[in-house]
TIKE-173957 format. One record per residue (C-alpha): z, x, y; residue number from 0. Coordinates in steps of 0.5 Angstrom, whole numbers. Layout:
TIKE-173957
     Z     X     Y seq
     Z     X     Y NUM
...
//
This chain:
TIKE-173957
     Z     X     Y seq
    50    14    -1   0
    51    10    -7   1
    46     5    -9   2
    50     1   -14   3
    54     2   -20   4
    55    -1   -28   5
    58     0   -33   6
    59    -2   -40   7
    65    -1   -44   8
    67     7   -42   9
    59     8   -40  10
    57     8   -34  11
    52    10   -29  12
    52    11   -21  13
    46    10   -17  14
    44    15   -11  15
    40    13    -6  16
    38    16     0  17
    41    13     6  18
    41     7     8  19
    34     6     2  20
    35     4    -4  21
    31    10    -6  22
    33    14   -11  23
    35    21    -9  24
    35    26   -15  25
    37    32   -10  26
    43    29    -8  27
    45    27   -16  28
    43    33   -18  29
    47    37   -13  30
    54    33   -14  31
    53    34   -22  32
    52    41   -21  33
    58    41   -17  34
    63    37   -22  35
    60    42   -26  36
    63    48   -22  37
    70    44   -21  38
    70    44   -29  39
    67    36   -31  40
    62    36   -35  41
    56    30   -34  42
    50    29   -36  43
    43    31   -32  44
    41    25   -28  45
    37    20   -31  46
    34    13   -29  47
    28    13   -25  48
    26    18   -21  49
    33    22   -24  50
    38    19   -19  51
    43    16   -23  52
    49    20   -25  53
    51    18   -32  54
    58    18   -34  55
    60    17   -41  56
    68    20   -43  57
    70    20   -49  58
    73    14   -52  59
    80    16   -54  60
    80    19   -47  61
    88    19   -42  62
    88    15   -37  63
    91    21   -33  64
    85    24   -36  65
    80    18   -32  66
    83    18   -26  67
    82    26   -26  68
    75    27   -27  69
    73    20   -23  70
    77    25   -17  71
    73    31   -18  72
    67    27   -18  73
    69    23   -11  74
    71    31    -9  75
    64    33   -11  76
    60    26    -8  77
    63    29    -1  78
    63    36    -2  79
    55    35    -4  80
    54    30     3  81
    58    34     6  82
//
């Protein structure tokens, strides 16, 4: 579950919540980086308040095909993680 999501410029942060909460779930962050990791997409550990935010911070010269790839496998690690 996603509690929100900003963004400025190319860096940007998602919010996981616990469900239905506005909680942050720093174990639900952690496993979807560990899983992005694992698919060969680098991340920063969870940060924010209580570790809940994934931090997302491609470079700037990055392709667009390269973009859409790695916003793919984190959707791909977001389900495998819930699932």
């Amino acid at each position: 579950p996603i509690g929100c999501v900003r963004a400025r410029g190319l860096v940007g942060g998602v919010r996981v919540v616990k469900p239905r909460t506005l909680v942050p779930d720093p174990e639900l962050a952690a496993r979807v980086v560990e899983g992005c990791f694992r698919k060969g997409l680098l991340l920063f550990a969870p940060v924010g308040l209580g570790g809940g935010c994934i931090k997302i911070a491609p470079p700037l010269s990055i392709p667009e095909d390269a973009l859409v790839e790695g916003l793919e496998v984190l959707g791909e690690a977001f389900e495998e993680a819930l699932g």
